[in-house]
C-alpha positions as CSV (number, residue, x, y, z in Angstrom):
1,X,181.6,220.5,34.2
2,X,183.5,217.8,36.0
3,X,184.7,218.1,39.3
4,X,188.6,218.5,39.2
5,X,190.1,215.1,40.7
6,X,193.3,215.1,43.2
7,X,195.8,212.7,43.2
8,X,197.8,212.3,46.0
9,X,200.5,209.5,46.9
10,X,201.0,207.7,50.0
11,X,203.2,209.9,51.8
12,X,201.6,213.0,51.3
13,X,198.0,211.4,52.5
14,X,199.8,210.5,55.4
15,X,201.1,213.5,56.0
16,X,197.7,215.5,55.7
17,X,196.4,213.5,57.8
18,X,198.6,213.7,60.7
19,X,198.5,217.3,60.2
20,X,194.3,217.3,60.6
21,X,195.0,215.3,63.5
22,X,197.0,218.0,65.4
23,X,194.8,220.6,63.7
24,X,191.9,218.6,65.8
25,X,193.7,218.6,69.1
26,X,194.7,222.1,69.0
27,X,191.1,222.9,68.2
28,X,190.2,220.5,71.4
29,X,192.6,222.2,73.6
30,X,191.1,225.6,72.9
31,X,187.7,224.9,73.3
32,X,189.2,223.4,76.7
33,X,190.6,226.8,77.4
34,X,187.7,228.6,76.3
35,X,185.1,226.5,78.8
36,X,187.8,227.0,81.3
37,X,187.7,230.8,80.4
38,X,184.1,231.2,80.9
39,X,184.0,229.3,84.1
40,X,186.8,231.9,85.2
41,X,184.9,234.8,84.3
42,X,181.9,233.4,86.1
43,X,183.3,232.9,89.4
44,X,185.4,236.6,89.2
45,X,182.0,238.5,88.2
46,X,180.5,236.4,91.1
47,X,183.0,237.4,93.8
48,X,183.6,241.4,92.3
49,X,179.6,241.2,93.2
50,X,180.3,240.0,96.6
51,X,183.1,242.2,97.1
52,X,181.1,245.1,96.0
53,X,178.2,244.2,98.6
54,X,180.9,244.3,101.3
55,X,181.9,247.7,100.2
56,X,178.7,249.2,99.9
57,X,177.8,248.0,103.5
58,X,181.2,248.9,105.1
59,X,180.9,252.7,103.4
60,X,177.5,252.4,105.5
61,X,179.4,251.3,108.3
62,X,181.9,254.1,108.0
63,X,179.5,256.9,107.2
64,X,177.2,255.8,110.7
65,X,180.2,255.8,112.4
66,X,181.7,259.5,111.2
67,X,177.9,260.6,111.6
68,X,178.1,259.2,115.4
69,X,181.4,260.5,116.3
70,X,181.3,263.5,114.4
71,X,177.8,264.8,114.4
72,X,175.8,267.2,115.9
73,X,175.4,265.0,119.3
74,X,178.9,263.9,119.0
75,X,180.1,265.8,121.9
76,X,177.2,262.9,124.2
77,X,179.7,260.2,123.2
78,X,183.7,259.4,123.6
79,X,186.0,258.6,121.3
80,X,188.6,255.5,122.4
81,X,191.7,256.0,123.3
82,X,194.5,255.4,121.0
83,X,197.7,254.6,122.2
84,X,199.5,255.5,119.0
85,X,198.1,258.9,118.9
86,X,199.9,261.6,120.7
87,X,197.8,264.3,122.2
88,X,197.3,268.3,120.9
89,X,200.0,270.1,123.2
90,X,199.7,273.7,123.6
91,X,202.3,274.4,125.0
92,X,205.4,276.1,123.3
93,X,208.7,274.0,122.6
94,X,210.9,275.5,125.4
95,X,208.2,274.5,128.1
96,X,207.7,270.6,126.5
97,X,211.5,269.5,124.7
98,X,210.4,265.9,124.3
99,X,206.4,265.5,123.7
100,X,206.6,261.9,123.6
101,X,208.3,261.5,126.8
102,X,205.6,264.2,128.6
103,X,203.0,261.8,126.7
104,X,204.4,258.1,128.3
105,X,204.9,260.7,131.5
106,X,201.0,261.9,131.7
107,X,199.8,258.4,130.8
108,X,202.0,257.0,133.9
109,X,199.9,259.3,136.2
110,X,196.9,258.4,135.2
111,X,197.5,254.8,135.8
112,X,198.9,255.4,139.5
113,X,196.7,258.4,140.3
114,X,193.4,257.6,141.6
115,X,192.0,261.3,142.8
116,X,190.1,263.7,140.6
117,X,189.3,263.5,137.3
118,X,191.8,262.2,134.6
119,X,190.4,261.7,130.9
120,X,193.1,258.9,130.0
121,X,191.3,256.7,132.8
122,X,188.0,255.4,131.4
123,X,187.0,255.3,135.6
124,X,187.1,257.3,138.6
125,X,186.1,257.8,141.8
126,X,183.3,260.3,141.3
127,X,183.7,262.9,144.6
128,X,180.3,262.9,146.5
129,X,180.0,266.3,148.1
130,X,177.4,266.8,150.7
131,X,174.3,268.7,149.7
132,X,174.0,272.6,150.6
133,X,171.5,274.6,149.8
134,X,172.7,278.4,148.7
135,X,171.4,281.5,150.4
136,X,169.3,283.4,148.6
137,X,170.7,286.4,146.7
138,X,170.3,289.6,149.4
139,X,170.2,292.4,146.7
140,X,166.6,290.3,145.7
141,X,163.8,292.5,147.3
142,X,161.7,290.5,150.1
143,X,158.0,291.0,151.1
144,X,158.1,290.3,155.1
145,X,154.5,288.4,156.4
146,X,154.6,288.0,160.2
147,X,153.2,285.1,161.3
148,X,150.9,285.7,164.9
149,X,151.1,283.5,167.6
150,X,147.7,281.0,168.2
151,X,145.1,282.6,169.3
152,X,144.2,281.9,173.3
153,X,148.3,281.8,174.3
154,X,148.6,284.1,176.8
155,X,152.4,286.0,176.1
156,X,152.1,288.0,179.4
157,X,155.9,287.6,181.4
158,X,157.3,286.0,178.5
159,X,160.6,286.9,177.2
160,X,161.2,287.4,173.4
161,X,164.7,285.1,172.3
162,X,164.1,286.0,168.6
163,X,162.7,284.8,165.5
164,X,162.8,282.0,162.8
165,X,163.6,283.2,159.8
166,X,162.3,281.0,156.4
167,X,163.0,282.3,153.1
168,X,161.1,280.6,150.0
169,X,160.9,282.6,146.1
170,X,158.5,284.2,145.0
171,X,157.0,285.4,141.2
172,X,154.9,288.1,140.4
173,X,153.2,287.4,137.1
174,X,153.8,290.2,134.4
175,X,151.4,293.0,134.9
176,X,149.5,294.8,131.7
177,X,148.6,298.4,132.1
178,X,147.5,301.1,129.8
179,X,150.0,304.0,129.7
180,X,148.1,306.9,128.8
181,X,149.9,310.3,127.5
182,X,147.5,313.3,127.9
183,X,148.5,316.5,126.1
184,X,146.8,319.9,126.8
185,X,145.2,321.7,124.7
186,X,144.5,325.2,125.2
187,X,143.5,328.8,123.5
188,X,146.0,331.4,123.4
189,X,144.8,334.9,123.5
190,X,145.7,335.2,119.8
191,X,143.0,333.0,119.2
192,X,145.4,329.9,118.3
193,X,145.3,326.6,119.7
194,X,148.4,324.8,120.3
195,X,148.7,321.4,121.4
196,X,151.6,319.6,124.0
197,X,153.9,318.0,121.3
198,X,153.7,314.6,121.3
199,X,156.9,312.5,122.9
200,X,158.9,310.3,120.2
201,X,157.7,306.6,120.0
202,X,159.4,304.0,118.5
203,X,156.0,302.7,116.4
204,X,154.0,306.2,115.8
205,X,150.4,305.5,115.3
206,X,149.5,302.1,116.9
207,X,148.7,301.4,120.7
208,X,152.0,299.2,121.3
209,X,154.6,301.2,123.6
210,X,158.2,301.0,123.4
211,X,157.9,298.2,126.7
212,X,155.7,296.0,124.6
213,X,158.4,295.9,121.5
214,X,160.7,295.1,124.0
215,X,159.1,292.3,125.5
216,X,157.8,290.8,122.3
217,X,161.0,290.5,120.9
218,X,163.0,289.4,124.0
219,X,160.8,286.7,124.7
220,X,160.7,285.7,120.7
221,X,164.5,286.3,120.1
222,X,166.2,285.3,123.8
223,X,163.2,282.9,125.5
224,X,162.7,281.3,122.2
225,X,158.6,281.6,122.3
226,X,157.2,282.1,119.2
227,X,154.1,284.7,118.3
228,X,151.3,282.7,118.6
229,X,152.1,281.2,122.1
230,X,153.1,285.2,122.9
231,X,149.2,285.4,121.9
232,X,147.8,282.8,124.3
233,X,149.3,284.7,127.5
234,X,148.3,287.5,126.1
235,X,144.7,286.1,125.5
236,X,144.9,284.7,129.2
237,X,145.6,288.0,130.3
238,X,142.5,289.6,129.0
239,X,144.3,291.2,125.8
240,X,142.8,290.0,122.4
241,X,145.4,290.8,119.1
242,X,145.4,289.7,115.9
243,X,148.7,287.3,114.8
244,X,149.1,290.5,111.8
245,X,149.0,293.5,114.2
246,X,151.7,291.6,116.6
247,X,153.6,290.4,113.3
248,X,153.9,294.4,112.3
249,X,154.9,295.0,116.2
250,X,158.0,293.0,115.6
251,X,158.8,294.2,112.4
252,X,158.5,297.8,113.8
253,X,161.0,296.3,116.6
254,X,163.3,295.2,114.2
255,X,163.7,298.9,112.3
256,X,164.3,300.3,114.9
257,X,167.0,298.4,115.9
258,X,168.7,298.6,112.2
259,X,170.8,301.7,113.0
260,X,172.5,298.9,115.9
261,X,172.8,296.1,113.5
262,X,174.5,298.3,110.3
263,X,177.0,299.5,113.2
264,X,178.1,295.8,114.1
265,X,178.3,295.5,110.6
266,X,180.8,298.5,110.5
267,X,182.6,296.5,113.5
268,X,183.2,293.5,111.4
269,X,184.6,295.1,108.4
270,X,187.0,297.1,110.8
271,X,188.2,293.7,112.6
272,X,191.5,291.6,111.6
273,X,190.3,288.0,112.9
274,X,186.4,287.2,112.1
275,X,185.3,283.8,112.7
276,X,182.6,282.5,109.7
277,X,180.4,279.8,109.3
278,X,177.1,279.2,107.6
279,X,173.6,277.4,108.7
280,X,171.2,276.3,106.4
281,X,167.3,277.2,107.5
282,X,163.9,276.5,105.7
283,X,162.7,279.6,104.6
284,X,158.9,280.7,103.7
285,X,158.5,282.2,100.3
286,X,156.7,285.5,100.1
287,X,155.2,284.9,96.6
288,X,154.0,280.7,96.9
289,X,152.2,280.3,100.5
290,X,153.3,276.8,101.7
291,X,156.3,276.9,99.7
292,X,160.1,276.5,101.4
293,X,163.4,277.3,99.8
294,X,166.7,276.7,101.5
295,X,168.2,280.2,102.8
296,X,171.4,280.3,104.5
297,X,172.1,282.5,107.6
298,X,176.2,283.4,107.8
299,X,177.0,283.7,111.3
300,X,180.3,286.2,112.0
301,X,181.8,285.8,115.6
302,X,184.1,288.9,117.4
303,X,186.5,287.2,120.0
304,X,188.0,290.3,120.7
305,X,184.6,291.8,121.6
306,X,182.3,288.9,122.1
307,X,180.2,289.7,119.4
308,X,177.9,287.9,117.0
309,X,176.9,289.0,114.0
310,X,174.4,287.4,111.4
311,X,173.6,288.0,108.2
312,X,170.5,286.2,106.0
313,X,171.4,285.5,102.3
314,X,168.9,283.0,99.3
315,X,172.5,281.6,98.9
316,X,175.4,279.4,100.0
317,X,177.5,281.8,97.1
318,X,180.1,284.4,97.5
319,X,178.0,287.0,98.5
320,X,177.6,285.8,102.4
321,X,181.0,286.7,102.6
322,X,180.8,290.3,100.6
323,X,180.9,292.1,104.2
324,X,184.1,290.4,105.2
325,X,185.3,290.8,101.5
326,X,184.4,295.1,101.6
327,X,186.4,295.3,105.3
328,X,189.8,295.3,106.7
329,X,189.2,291.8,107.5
330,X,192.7,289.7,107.1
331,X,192.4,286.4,109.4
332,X,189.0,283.9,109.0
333,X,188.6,280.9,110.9
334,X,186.4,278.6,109.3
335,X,185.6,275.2,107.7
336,X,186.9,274.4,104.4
337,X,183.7,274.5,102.0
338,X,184.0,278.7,102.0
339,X,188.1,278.8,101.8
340,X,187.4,279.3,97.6
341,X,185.7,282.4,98.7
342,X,188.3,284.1,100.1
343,X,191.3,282.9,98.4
344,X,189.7,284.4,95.2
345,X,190.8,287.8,96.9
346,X,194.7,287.0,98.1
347,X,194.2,289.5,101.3
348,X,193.2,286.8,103.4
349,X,194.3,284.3,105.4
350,X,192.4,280.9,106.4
351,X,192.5,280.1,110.2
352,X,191.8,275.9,110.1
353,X,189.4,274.3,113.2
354,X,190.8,271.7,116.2
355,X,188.0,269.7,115.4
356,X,188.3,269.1,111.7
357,X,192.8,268.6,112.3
358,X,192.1,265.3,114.3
């Protein structure tokens, strides 16, 4: 088959070939674009990765710097002054009418005022008070030792004028003893034998007296010393116990003093403004020796009676706040990450913190 054969005149050759012509150009100018594109997108996915390095160190930057102002040591450091930030005024509007006007007014002090202690002035004369020793507390007991004069001085036709008195501390180390209870025994005429009955103890049946559950637990609890450092006096004392038989002491300590703790708990229910907060602790599990899993011990604070209270749950859920939730409890002063908690329940009211405002 033969290939079909177009025949074109002058005029129309000439015309299709000024049109391949622009056709060419256009397809020039694109690709001119295109390259030009591509060098674009080069140099914006170059600086979006530079841009992203400087954000990922200054998030660094910031999270140090809220970490060192705001952390647990952040009260060791001060934060700089602002000019443009007014300070916290407690008192009420009819004793301060114009805050900033009392703020230029306390600033203006502290520039001119160069006694004491002022905490807009980054300096100040520090007072240097001379040094005096304080008397010894008189209710103390004292243990007199009279010292003799050197032997070979002859005191005959002298005149006593009176005595130097020195006055140093003194410890007596903690004494053991052995408190023994003896019960007689006797034979009636009846032929019965009765027995003294025996006083109530705090841990029937073992050798540890109510002085000793004491003392273990105050020094654990309030002198911070653990049981096994409690053992080493102990052993330095002459008293050998096993780590298990103190461990059951302290637990015996601890039951006894339930019937105290379930009335505080009583006390917290009953209050109207509880403050709340939680503190994460490594916990041993009972079932996997070596093993740790993250408890959480709630900590309620009384400021009308000075009271703590503390309460161990597995969990950071809603049940560390089931006490306050069961009681007449109506104002709570806490952080934000448990506000969900109560809010859930509409009968409370969350009281915000100083720290967490500025």
């Amino acid at each position: 088959m033969k290939e079909p054969v177009i025949t074109l005149t002058l005029e129309e050759y000439e015309e299709l070939r000024k049109e391949h012509e622009c056709l060419e150009k256009e397809h020039a100018e694109l690709q001119r674009k295109y390259e030009a594109s591509l060098q674009e997108y080069s140099r914006q996915v170059e600086e979006i990765s530079a841009c992203t390095a400087v954000i990922a160190d200054l998030r660094w930057k910031l999270a140090d710097l809220t970490r060192r102002l705001w952390g647990k040591s952040s009260e060791k450091r001060h934060l700089p002054e602002d000019a443009g930030q007014l300070s916290i005024c407690f008192e009420s509007p009819s004793d301060v009418n114009d805050p900033v006007a009392e703020e230029q007014k306390t600033a203006g002090k502290s520039v001119t005022s160069e006694n004491g202690y002022n905490r807009f002035r980054k300096s100040f004369t520090k007072k240097i008070t001379p040094h005096a020793r304080k008397p010894i507390d008189p209710s103390l007991p004292r243990e007199e030792i009279i010292i003799p004069m050197p032997e070979g001085l002859s005191l005959e036709g002298a005149t006593k004028l009176g005595e130097e008195v020195s006055e140093q501390y003194a410890v007596s180390p903690a004494r053991f003893y052995v408190k023994r209870i003896i019960r007689p025994k006797y034979r009636l005429a009846d032929g019965r034998i009765i027995t003294a009955p025996m006083p109530v103890m705090a841990h029937p049946h073992s050798n540890a007296s109510e002085s000793v559950l004491a003392h273990i637990a105050t020094a654990k609890y309030y002198d911070h010393l653990p049981l096994h450092r409690q053992l080493d006096i102990f052993e330095r004392e002459g008293i050998h116990l096993s780590p298990s038989t103190v461990s059951n002491w302290m637990m015996a300590a601890a039951q006894r003093l339930e019937p105290i703790y379930n009335e505080l708990r009583e006390l917290v229910k009953d209050s109207y403004y509880v403050m709340a907060d939680e503190t994460p602790h490594p916990v041993l599990e009972s079932d996997r020796p070596g093993a740790l899993h993250r408890g959480y011990m709630w900590n309620f604070y009384l400021p009308r009676f000075h009271t703590p209270f503390f309460e161990y749950h597995k969990g950071r859920g809603s049940s560390g706040i089931d006490t306050l939730l069961a009681g007449q409890v109506r104002v709570v002063q806490s952080d934000g990450l448990i506000v969900p908690y109560y809010q859930r329940t509409g009968k409370m009211v969350q009281g915000g913190i100083w720290t967490y405002g500025r």
